[in-house]
Backbone as a chain_set.jsonl record, in Angstrom:
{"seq": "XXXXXXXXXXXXXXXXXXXXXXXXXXXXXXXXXXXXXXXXXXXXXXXXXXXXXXXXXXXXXXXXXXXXXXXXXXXXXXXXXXXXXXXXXXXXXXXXXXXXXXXX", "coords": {"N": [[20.329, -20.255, 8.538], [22.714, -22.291, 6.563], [25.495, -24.633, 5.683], [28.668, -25.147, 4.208], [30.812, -27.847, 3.312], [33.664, -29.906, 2.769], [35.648, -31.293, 0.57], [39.448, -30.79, -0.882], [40.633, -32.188, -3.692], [42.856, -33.955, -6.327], [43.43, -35.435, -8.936], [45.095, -38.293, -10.25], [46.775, -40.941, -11.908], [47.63, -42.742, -9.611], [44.869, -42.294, -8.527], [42.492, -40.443, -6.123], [44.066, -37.2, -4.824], [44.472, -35.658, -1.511], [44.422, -32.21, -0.726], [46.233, -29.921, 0.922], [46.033, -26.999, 1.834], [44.684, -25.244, 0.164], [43.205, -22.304, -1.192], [39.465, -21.534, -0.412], [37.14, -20.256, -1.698], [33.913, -18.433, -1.161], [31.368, -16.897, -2.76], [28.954, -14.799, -3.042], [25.716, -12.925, -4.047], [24.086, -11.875, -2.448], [25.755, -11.539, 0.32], [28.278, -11.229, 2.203], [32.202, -12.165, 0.649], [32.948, -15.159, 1.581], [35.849, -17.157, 2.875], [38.308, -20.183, 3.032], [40.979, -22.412, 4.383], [42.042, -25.424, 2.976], [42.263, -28.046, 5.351], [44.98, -30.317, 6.595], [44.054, -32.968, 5.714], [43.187, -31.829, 3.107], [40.585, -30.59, 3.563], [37.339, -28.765, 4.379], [35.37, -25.779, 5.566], [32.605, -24.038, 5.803], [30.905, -22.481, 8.343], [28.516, -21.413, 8.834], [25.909, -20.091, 6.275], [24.363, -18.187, 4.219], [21.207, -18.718, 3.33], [21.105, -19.411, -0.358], [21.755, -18.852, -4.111], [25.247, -19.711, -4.775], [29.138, -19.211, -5.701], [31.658, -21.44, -5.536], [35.048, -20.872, -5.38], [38.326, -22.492, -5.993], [41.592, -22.234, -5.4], [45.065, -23.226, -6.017], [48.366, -23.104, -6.384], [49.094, -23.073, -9.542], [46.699, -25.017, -10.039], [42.954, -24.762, -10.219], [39.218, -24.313, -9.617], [36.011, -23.913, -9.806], [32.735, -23.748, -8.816], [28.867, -24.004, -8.979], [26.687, -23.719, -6.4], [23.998, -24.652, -4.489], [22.805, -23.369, -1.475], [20.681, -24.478, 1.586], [18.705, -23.239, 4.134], [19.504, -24.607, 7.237], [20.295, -27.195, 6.429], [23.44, -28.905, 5.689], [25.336, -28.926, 3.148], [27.389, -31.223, 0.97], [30.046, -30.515, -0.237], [33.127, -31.627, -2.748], [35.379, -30.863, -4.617], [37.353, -31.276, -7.501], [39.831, -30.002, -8.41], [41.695, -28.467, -11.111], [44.164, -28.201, -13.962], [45.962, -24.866, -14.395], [44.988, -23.367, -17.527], [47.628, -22.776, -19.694], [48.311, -20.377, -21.729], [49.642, -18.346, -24.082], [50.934, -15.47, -26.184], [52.634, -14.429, -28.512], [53.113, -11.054, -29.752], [52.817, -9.491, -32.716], [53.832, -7.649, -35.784], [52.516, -6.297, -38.39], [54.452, -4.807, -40.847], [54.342, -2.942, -43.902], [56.581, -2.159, -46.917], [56.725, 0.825, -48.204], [57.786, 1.819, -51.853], [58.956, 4.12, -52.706], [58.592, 6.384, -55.494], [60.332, 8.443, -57.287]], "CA": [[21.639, -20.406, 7.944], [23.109, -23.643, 6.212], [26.403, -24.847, 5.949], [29.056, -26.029, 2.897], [31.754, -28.719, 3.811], [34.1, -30.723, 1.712], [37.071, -31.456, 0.47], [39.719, -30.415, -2.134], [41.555, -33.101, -4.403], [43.443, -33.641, -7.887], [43.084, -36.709, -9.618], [45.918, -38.666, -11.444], [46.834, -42.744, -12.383], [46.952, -42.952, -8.588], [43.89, -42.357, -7.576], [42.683, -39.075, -5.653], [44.791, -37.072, -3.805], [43.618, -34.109, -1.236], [45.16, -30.612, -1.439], [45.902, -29.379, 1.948], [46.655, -25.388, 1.964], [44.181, -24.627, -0.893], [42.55, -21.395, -1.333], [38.385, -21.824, -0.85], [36.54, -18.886, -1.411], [32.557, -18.743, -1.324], [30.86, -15.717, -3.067], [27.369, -14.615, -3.183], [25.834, -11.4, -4.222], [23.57, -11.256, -1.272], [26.301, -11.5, 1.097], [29.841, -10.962, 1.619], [32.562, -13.07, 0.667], [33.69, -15.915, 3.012], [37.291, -17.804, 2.882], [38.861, -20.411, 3.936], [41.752, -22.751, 3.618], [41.714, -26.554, 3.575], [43.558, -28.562, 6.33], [45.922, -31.203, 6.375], [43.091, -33.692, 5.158], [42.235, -31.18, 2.692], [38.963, -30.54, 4.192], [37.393, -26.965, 4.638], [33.989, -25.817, 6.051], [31.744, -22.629, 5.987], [29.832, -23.196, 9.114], [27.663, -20.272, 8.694], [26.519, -19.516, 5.415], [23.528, -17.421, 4.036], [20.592, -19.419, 1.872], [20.887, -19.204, -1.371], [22.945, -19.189, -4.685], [26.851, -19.286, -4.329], [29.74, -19.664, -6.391], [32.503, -21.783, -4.572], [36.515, -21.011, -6.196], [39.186, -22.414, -5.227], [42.825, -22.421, -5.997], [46.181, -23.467, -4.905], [48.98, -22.71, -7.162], [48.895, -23.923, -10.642], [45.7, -25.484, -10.388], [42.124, -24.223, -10.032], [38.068, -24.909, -9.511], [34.745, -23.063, -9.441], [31.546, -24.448, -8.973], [27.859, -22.862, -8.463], [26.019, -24.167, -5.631], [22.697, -24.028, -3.994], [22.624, -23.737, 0.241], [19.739, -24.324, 2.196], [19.009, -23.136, 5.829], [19.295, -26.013, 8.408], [21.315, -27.993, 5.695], [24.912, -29.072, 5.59], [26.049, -28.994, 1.726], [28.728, -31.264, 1.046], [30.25, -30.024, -1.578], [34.006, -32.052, -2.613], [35.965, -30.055, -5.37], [38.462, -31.335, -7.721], [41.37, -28.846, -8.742], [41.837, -29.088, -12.583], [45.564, -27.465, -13.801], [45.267, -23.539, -15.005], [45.243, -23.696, -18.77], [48.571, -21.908, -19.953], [48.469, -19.668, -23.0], [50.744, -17.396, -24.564], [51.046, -15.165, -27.399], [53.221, -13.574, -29.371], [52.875, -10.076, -30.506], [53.416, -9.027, -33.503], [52.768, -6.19, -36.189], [52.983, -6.021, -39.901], [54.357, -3.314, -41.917], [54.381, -2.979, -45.17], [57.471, -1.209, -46.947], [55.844, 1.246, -49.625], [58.851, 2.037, -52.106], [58.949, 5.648, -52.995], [58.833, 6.126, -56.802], [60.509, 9.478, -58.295]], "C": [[21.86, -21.865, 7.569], [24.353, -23.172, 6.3], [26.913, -25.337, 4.839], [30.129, -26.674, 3.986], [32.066, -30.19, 2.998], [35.275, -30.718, 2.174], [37.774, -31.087, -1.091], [40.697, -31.743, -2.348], [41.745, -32.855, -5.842], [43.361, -35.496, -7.936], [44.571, -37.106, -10.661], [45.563, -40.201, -11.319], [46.685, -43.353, -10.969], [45.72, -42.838, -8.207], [43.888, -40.491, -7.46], [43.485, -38.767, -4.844], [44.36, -35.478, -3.443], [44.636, -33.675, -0.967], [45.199, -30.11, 0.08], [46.702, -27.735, 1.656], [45.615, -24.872, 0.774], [43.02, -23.177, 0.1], [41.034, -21.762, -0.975], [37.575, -20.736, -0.605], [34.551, -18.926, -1.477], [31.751, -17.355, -1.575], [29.526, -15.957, -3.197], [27.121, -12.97, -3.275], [24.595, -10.825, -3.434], [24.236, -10.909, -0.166], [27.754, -11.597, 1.067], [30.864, -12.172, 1.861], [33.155, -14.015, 1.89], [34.829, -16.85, 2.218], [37.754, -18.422, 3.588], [40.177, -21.495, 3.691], [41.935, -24.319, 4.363], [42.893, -27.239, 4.808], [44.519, -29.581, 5.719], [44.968, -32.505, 5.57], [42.941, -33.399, 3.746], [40.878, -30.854, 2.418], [38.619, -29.137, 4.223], [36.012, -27.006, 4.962], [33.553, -24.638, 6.368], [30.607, -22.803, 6.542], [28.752, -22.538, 9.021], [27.138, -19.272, 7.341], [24.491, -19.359, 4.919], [22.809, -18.47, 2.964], [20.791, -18.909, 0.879], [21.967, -19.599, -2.949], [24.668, -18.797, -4.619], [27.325, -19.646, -5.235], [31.06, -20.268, -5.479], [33.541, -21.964, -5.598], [37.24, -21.714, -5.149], [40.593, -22.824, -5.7], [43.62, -22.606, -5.515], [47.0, -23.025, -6.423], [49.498, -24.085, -8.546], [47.475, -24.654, -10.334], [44.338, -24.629, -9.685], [40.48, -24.88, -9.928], [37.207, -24.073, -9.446], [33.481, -24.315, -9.899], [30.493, -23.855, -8.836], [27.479, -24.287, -7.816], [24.713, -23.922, -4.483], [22.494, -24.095, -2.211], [21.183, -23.622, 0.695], [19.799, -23.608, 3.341], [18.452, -24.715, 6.119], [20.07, -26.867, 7.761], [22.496, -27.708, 5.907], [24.58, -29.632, 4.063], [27.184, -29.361, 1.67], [29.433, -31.1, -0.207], [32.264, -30.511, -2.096], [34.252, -31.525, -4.237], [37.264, -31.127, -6.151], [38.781, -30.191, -8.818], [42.044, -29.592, -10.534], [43.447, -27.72, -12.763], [45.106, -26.108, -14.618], [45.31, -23.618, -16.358], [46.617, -22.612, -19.243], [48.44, -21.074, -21.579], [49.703, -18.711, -23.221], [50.672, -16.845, -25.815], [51.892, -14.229, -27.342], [52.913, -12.028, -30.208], [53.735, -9.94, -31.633], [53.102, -7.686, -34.489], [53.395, -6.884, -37.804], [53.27, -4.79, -40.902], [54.415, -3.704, -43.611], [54.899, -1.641, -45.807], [56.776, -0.726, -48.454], [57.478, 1.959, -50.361], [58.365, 3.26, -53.115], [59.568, 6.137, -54.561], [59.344, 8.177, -57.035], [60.696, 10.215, -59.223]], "O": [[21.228, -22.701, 8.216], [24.687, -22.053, 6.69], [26.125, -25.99, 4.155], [30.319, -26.257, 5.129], [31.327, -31.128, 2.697], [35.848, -30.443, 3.228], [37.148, -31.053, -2.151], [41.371, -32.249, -1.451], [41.177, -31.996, -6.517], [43.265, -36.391, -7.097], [44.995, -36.394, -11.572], [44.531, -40.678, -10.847], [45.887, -44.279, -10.816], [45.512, -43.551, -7.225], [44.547, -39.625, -8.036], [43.874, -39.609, -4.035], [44.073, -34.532, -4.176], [45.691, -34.305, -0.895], [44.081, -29.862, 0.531], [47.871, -27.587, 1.301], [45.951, -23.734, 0.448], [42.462, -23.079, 1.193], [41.062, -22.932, -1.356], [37.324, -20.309, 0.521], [34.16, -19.894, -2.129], [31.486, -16.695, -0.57], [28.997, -17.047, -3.415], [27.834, -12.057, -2.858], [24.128, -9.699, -3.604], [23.692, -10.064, 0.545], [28.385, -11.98, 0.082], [30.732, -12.993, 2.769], [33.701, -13.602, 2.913], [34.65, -17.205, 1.053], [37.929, -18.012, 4.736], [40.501, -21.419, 2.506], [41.978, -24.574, 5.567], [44.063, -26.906, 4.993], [44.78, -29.639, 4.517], [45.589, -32.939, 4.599], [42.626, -34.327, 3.002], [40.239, -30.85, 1.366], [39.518, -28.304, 4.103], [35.37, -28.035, 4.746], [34.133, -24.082, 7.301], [29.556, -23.116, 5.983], [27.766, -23.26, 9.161], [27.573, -18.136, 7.156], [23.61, -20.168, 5.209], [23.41, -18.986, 2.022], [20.702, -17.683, 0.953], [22.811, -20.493, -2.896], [25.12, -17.668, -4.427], [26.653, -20.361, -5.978], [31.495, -19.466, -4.653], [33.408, -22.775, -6.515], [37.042, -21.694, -3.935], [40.668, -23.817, -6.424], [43.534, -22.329, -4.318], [46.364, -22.678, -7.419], [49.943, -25.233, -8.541], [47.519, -24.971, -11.522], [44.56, -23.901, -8.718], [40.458, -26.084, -10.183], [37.653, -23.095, -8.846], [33.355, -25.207, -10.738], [30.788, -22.727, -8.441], [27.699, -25.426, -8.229], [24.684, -22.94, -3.741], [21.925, -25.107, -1.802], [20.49, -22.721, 0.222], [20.926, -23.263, 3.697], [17.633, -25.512, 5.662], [20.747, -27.518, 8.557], [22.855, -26.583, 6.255], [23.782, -30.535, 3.811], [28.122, -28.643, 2.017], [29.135, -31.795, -1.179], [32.963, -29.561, -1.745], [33.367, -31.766, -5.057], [38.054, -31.708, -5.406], [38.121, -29.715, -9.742], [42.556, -30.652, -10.893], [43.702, -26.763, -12.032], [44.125, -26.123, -15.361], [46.225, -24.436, -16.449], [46.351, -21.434, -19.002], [48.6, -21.829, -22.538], [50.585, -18.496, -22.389], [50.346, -17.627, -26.708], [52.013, -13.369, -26.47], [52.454, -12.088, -31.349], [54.947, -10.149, -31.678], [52.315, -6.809, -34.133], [54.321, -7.631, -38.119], [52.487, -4.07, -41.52], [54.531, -4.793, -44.173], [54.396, -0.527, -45.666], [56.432, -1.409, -49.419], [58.264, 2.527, -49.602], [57.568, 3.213, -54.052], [60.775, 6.243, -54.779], [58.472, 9.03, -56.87], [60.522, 11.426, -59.093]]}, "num_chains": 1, "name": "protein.A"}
């Protein structure tokens, strides 16, 4: 088994700043998902975690992250995340008719 362990932050004119309460999820499609949620630091750590490829999300509200990452066994992976904002979209539906005028 290896290990991931980081941290989550956001980036502005200050400087970094870490994210404590975020989401951190760690998927793999050999094994089932693991979760966890950073501390007051925003720190987080998946002490136990299966070799191979992973995808590590993680979200807090309004902002988001995914990364792919490779674990070893016997390794600690430190893996430090920054949280980019969700992109907002929106659209408008609409339709077009077209009035056909009825000749008699």
């Amino acid at each position: 088994m290896g290990s991931v362990a980081g941290a989550v932050f956001t980036v502005d004119s200050e400087g970094p700043s870490y994210v404590p309460g975020a989401v951190v999820v760690l998927n793999s499609t050999r094994a089932r998902a693991l979760q966890a949620e950073t501390d007051a630091n925003g720190t987080y750590r998946f002490p136990e975690v299966e070799p191979g490829s992973h995808k590590v999300e993680v979200t807090f509200p309004g902002l988001h992250a995914e990364q792919e990452i490779v674990v070893e066994a016997g390794v600690v992976r430190k893996l430090d995340i920054e949280l980019k904002p969700i992109a907002v979209t929106t659209s408008v539906p609409w339709c077009w008719h077209e009035t056909l005028n009825a000749r008699t």
